[in-house]
C-alpha positions as CSV (number, residue, x, y, z in Angstrom):
1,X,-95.8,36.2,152.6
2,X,-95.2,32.5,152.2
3,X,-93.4,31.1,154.3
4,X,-90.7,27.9,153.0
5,X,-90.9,24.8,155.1
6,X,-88.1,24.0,156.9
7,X,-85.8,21.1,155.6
8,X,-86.3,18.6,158.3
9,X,-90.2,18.9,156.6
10,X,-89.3,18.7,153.7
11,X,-87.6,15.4,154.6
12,X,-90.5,13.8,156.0
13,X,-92.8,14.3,153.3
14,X,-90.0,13.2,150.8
15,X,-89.7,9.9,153.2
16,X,-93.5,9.5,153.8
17,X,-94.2,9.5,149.8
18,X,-91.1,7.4,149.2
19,X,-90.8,4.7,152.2
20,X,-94.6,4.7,152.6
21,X,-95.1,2.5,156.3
22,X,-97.2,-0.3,154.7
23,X,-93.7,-1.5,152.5
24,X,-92.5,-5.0,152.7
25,X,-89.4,-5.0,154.1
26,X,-86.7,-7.6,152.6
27,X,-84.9,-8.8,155.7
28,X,-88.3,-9.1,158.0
29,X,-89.7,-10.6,155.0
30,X,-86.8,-13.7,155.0
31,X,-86.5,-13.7,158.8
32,X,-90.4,-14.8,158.9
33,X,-90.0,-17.6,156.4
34,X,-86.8,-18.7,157.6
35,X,-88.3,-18.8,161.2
36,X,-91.6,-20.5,159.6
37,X,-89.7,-23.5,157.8
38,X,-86.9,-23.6,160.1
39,X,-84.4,-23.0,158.4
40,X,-80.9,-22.4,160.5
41,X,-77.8,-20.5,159.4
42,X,-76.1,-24.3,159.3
43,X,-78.4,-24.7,156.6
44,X,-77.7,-21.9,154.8
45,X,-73.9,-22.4,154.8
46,X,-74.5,-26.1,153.7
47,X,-76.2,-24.9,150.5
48,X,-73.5,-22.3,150.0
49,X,-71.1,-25.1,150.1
50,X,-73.1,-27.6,147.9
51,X,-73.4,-24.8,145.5
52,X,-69.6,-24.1,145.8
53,X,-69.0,-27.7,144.0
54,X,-71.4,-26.8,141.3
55,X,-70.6,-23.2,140.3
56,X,-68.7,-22.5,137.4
57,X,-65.6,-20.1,138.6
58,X,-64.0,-19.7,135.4
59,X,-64.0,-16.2,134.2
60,X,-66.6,-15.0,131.8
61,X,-65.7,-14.0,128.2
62,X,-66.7,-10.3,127.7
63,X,-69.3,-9.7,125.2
64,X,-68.0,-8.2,121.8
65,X,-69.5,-6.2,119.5
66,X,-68.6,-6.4,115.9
């Protein structure tokens, strides 16, 4: 008789094919460039506020279909 694995198992080998342990991972990914052309959080908010000036904040016209 076979016997079904149990679901933490199951689990692990659904995570190990998924999130394989050799994946980039987005937020280390930014942290080492921002760290490698130093780049503070002042910086960030002073292109968020540049682009504030620039950004078009009308509403957008829904597409229609005729």
């Amino acid at each position: 008789m076979v016997k079904k694995p149990s679901l933490p198992l199951k689990q692990t080998i659904l995570d190990a094919a998924v999130r394989p342990e050799d994946r980039l991972r987005l937020g280390t990914a930014l942290s080492a460039i921002s760290k490698e052309h130093d780049i503070t959080n002042a910086d960030v908010e002073a292109l968020e506020q540049s682009l504030e000036h620039v950004r078009d904040s009308r509403p957008v016209e829904p597409y229609r279909f005729e």
